[in-house]
MARSEDREN-420477 format. One record per residue (C-alpha): residue number from 1; y, x, z; residue in three letters. Coordinates in Angstrom, 3 decimals. Example, Ala and Ser with C-alpha at 12.3 -4.5 7.8 and 13.67 -1.06 7.14 Angstrom:
! residues 2
(1,(-4.500,12.300,7.800),'ala')
(2,(-1.060,13.670,7.140),'ser')
END
This chain:
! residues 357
(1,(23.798,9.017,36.560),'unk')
(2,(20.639,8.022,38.629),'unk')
(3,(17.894,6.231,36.889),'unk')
(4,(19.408,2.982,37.862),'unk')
(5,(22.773,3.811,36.025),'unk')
(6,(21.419,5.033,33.005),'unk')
(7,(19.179,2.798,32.357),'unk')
(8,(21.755,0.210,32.246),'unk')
(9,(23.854,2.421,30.403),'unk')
(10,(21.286,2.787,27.654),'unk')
(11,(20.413,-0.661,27.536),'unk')
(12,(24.310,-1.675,27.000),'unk')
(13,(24.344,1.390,23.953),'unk')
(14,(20.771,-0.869,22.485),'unk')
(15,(23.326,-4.115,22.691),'unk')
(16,(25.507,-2.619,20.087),'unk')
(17,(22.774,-2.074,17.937),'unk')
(18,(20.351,-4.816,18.162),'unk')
(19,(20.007,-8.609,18.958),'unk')
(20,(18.297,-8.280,22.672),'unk')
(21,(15.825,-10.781,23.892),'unk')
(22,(16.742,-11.513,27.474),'unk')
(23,(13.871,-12.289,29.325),'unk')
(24,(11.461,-9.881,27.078),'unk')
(25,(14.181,-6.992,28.302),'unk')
(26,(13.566,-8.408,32.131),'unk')
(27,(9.972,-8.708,32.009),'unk')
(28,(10.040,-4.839,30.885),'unk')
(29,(12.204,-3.877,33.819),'unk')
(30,(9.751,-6.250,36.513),'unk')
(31,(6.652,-3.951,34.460),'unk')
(32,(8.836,-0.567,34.707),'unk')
(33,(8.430,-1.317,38.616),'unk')
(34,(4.708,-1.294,38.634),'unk')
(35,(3.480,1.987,38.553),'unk')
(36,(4.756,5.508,37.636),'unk')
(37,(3.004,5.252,33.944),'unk')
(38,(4.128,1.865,32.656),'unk')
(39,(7.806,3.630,34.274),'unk')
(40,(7.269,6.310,31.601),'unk')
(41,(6.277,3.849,28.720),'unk')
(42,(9.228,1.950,29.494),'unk')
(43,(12.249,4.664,30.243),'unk')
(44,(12.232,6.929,27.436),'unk')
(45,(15.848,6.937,27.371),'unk')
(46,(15.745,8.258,31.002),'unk')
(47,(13.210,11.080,29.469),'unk')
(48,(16.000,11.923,26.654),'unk')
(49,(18.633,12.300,30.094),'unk')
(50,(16.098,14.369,32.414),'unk')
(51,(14.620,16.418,29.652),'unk')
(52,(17.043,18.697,28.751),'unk')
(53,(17.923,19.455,32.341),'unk')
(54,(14.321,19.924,33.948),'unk')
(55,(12.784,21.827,31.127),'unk')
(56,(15.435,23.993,29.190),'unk')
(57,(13.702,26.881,28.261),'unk')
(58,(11.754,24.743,26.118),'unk')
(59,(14.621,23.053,24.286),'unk')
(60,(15.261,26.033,22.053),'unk')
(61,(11.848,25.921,20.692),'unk')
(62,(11.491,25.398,17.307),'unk')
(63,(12.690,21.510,15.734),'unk')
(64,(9.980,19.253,14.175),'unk')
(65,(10.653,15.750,12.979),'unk')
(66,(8.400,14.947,16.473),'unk')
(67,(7.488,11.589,17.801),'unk')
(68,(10.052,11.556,20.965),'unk')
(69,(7.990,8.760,22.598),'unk')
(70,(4.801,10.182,22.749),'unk')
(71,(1.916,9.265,25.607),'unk')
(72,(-1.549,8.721,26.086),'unk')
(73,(-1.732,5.176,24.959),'unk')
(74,(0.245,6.163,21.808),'unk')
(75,(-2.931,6.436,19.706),'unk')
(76,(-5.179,3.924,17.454),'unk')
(77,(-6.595,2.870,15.117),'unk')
(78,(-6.152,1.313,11.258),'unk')
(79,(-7.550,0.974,8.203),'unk')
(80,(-6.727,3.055,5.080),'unk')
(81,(-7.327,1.585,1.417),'unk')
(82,(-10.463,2.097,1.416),'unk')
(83,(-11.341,0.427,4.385),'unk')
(84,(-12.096,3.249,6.287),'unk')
(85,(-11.285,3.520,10.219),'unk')
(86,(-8.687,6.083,10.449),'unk')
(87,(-6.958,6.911,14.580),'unk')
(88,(-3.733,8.874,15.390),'unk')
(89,(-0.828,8.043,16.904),'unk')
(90,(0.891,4.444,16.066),'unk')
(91,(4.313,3.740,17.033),'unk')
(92,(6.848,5.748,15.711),'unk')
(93,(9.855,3.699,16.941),'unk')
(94,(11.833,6.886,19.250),'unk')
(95,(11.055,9.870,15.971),'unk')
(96,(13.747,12.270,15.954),'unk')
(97,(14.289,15.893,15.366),'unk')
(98,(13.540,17.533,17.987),'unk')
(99,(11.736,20.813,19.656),'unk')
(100,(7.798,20.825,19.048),'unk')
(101,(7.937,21.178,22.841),'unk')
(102,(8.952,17.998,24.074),'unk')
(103,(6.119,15.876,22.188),'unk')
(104,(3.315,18.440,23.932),'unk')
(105,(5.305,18.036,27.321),'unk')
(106,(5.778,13.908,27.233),'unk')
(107,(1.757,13.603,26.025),'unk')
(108,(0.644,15.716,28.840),'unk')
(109,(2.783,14.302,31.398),'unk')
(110,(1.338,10.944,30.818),'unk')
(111,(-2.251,12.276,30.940),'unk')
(112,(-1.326,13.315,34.456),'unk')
(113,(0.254,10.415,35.905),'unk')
(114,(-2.553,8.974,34.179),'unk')
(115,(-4.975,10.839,36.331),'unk')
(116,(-2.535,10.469,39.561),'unk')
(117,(-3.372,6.528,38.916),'unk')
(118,(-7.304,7.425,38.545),'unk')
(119,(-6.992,5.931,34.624),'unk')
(120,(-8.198,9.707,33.832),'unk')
(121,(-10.700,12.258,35.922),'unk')
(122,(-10.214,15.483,34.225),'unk')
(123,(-8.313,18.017,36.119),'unk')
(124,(-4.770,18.732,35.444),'unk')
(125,(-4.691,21.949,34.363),'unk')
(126,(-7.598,21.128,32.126),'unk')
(127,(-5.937,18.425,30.381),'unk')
(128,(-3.073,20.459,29.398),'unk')
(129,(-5.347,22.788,28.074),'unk')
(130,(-7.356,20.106,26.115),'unk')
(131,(-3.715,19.251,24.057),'unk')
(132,(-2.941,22.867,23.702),'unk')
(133,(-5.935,23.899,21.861),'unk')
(134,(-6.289,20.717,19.689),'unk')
(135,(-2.579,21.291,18.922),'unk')
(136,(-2.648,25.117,17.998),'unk')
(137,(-6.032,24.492,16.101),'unk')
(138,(-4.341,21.952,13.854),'unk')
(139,(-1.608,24.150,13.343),'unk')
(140,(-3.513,26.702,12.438),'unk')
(141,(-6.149,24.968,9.988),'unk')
(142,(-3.005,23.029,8.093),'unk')
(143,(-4.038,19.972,9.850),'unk')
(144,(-6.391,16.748,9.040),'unk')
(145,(-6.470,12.889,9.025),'unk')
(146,(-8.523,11.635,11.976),'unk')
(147,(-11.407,9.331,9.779),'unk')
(148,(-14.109,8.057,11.914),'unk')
(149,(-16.654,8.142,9.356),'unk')
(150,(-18.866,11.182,9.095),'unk')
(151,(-16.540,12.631,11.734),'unk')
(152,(-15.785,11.968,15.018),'unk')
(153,(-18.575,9.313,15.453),'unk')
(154,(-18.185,9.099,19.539),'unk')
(155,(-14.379,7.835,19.013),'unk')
(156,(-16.045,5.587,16.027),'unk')
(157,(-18.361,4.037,18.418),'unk')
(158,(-15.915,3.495,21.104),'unk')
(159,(-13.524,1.594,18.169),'unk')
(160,(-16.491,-0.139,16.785),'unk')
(161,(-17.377,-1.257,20.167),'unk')
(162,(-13.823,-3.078,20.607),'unk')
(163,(-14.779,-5.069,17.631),'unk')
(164,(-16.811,-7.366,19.371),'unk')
(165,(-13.784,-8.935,21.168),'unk')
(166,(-12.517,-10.530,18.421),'unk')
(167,(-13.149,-13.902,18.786),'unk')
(168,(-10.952,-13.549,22.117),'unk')
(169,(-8.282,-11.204,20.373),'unk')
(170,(-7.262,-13.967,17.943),'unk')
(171,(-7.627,-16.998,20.619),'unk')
(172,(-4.783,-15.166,22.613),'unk')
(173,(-2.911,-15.533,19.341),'unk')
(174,(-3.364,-18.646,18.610),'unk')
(175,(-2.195,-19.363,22.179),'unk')
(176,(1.273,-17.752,21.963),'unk')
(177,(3.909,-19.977,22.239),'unk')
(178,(6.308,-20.677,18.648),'unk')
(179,(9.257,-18.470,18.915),'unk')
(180,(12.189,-20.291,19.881),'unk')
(181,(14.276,-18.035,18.076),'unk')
(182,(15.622,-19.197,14.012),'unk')
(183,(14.127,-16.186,11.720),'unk')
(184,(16.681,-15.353,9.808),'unk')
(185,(15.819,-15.365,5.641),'unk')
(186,(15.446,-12.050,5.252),'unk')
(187,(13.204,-11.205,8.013),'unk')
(188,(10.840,-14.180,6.321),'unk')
(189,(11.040,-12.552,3.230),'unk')
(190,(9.836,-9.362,4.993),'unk')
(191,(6.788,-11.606,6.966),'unk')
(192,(6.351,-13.405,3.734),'unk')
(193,(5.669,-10.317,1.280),'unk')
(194,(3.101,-9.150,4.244),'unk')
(195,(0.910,-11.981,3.377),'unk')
(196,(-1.693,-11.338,1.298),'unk')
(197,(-0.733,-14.685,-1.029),'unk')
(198,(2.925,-15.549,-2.476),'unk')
(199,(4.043,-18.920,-0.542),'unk')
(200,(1.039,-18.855,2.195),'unk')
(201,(2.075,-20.947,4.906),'unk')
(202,(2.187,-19.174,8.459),'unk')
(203,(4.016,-20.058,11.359),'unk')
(204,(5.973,-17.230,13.837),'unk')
(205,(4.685,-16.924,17.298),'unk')
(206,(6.667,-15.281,20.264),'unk')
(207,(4.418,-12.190,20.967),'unk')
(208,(5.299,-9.825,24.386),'unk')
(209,(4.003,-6.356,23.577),'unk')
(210,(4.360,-2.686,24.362),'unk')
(211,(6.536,-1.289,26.722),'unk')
(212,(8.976,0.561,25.416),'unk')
(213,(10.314,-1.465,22.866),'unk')
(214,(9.998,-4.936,24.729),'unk')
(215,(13.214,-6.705,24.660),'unk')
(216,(13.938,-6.014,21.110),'unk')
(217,(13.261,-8.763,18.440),'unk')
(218,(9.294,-9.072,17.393),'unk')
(219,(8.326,-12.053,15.241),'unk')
(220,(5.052,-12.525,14.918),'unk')
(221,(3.719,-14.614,11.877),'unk')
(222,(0.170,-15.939,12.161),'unk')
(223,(-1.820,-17.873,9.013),'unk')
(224,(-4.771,-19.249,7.849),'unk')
(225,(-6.235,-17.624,4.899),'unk')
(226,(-9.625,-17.692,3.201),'unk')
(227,(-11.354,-18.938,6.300),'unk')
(228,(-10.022,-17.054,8.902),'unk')
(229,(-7.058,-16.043,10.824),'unk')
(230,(-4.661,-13.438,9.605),'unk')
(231,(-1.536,-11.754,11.423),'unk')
(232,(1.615,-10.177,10.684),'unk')
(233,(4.367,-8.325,12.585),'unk')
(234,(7.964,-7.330,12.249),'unk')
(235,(9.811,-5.678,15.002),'unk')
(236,(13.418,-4.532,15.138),'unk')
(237,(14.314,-0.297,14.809),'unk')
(238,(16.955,1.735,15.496),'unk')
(239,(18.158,5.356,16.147),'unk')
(240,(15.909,6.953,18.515),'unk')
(241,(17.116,6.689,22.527),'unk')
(242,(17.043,11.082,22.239),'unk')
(243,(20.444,10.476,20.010),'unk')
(244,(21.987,8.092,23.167),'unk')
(245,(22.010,10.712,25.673),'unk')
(246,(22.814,13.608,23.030),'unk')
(247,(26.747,14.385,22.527),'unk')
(248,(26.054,14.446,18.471),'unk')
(249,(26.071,12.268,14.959),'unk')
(250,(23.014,9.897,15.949),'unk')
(251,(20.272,10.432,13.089),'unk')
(252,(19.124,7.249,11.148),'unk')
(253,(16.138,5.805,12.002),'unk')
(254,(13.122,8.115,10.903),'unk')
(255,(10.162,5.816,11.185),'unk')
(256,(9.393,5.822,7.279),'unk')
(257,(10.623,9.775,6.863),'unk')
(258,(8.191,10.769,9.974),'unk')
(259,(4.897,8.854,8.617),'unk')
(260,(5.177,9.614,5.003),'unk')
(261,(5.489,13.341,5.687),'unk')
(262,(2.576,14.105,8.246),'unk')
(263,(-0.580,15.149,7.641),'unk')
(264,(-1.813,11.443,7.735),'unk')
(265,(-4.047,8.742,5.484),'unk')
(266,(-1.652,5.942,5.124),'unk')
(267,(-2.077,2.783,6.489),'unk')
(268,(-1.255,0.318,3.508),'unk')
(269,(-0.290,-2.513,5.408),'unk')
(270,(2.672,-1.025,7.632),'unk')
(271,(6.050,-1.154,5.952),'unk')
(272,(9.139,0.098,6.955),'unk')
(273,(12.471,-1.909,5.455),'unk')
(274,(16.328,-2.137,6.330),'unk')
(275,(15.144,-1.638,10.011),'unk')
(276,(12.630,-3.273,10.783),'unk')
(277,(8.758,-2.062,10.550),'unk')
(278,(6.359,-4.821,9.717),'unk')
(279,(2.240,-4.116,10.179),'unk')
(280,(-1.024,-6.105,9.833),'unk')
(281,(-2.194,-7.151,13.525),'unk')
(282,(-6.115,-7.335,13.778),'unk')
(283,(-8.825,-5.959,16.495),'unk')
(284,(-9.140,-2.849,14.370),'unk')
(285,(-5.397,-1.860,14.357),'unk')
(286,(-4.787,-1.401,18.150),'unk')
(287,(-5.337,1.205,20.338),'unk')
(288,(-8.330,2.651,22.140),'unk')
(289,(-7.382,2.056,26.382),'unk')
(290,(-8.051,5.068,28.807),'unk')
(291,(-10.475,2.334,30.430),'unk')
(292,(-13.182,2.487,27.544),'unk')
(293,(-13.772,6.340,28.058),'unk')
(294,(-16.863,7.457,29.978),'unk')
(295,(-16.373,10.687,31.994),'unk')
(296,(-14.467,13.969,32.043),'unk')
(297,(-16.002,15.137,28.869),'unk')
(298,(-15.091,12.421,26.063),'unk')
(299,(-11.476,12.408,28.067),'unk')
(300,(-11.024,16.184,27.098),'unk')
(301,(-12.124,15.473,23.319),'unk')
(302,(-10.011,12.664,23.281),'unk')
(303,(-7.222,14.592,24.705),'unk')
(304,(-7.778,18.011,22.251),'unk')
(305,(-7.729,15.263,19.270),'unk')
(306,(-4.522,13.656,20.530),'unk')
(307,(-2.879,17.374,20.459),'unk')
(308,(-4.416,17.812,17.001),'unk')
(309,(-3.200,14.494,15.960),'unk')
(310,(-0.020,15.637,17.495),'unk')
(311,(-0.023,19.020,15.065),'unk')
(312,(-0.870,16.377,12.133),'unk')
(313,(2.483,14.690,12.824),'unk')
(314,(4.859,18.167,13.215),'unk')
(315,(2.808,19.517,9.967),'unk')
(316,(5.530,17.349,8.502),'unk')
(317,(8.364,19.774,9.344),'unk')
(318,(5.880,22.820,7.461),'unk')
(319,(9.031,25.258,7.576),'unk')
(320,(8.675,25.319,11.371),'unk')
(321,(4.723,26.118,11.569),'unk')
(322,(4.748,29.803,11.317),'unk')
(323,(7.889,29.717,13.968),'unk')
(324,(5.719,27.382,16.187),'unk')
(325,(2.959,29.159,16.172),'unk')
(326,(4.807,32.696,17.266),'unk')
(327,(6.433,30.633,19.519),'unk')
(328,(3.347,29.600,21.544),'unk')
(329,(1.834,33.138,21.435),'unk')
(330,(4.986,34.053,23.238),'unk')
(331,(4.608,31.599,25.598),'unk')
(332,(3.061,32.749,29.369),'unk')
(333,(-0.172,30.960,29.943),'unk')
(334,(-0.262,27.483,31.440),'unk')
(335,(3.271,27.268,30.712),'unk')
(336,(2.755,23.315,29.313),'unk')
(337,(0.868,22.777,32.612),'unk')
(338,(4.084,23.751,34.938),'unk')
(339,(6.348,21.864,32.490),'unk')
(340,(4.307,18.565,32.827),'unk')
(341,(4.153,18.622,36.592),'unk')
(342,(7.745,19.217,36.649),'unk')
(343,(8.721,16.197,34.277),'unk')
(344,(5.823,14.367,36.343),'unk')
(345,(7.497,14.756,39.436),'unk')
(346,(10.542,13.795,38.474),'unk')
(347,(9.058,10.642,36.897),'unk')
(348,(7.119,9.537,39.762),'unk')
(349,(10.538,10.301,42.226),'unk')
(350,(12.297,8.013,39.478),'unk')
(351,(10.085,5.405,39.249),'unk')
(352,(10.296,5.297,42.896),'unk')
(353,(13.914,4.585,42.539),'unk')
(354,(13.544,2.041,40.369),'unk')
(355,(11.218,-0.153,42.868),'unk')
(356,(13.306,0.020,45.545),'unk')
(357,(16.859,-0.870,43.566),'unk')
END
């Protein structure tokens, strides 16, 4: 199948599985046409197709419960229950079992169609690097939650900085249109146990977000409480896209499994029930943008912490860490930079594809 063909394919496999909003899933493919990286966002079941093809001697590398959709702009920020401001990666909708290699291959691809676009100035090669190291180091050291307290203070400043948008972060809220679709009982109940009061009143908003999930449902419930605004979000899950293109039993969604068993402070507000995942929506529980980096040199600490973060998340499979680790020392050197350019390449031809259908 070409790109074309598949991605219909996949998309008619979703049908059977969820309740599809039409013109969300059109708006995604008009986006997917754009540029090469809001291509990769948005085809990860085109990823699960060319993967196994392009880069097989890395599909025998040891499983993890991995991420699946993993990029640059999969990263951000929360609070934890004490308040704190705790980053690492944030959607979890595509986990799956999987080999440690395709997580480190899919990051570092994006970080150089990233650069390709100019959204990133550090050299290729030295990217790759920069995800390598933070991921071996984490691996190595067991691993550790990303607080930006007494840690980590340049990526707490560049959060902290974001904060003083807030006032136009909630009037794009409040300017959503209502949802035209009927919420069905128990996705209120879900929206309703969010709130931070039994019976507070909110109305649901219809909300146009991300990439790769657009075109699945995503209610949106905004309130007043206390004197301010407050937000909630449900979105629809199901099996990971990897389990479409595999010829194999299709795992259950892993969203819950995946967080609960990485190296990770918890973010008390996300919940993950009967398939669908439901979070608090604020200025401080979004991601930090390639744009609001200053040079070469916080891009390759941001990039080492997104491989550490990325060892954080695989620490949750610890039976495969020694097996990882030998792995990689058997690996020839700048190995993960070929890979990327390869998958790169064959996004970028793909995406070209796509435009012109």
């Amino acid at each position: 199948m070409n790109v074309v063909e598949s991605t219909q394919a996949y998309d008619r496999w979703l049908e059977q599985r969820l309740r599809i909003v039409k013109r969300d899933l059109q708006l995604k493919h008009r986006r997917m046409a754009q540029d090469p990286f809001s291509f990769l966002r948005g085809s990860f079941c085109r990823w699960a197709q060319v993967w196994p093809e392009l880069c097989s001697e890395l599909t025998a590398a040891p499983n993890v419960l991995g991420v699946g959709d993993l990029h640059v702009e999969n990263f951000g920020t929360w609070r934890d229950g004490e308040g704190r401001l705790v980053w690492g990666i944030n959607d979890f909708d595509e986990a799956a079992t999987v080999a440690y290699t395709n997580d480190l291959v899919r990051l570092c691809t994006s970080a150089l169609i990233a650069i390709g676009e100019s959204r990133l100035a550090t050299p290729a090669r030295r990217a790759c690097d920069s995800v390598l190291e933070g991921y071996t180091d984490s691996l190595r050291d067991g691993g550790m939650p990303l607080v930006l307290a007494e840690r980590n203070r340049w990526l707490r400043d560049l959060a902290v900085g974001r904060l003083k948008e807030q006032r136009s972060y909630w009037q794009k809220l409040l300017a959503l249109e209502r949802d035209p679709a009927r919420l069905a009982a128990a996705e209120r109940r879900l929206l309703q146990r969010a709130m931070p009061e039994p019976r507070l009143p909110f109305r649901i908003l219809h909300r146009q977000a991300g990439m790769g999930s657009l075109g699945r449902q995503r209610f949106t419930a905004l309130a007043h409480w206390r004197g301010g605004t407050i937000a909630r979000e449900a979105k629809a899950l199901t099996t990971s896209a990897l389990w479409w293109f595999r010829d194999a039993r299709a795992e259950p969604v892993q969203y819950s499994r995946i967080i609960s068993r990485a190296v990770r402070v918890a973010d008390p507000f996300l919940q993950v029930h009967e398939g669908w995942v439901v979070r608090r929506l604020a200025p401080d529980c979004s991601r930090i943008e390639l744009v609001h980096l200053t040079g070469v040199q916080d891009e390759c600490k941001l990039l080492r912490m997104m491989g550490w973060e990325t060892g954080n998340v695989h620490l949750g499979s610890p039976r495969a860490r020694k097996a990882i680790l030998s792995d990689l020392r058997n690996r020839p050197e700048g190995w993960l930079s070929a890979a990327a350019r390869r998958m790169r390449e064959a996004t970028v031809q793909d995406w070209r594809e796509w435009r012109s259908r």
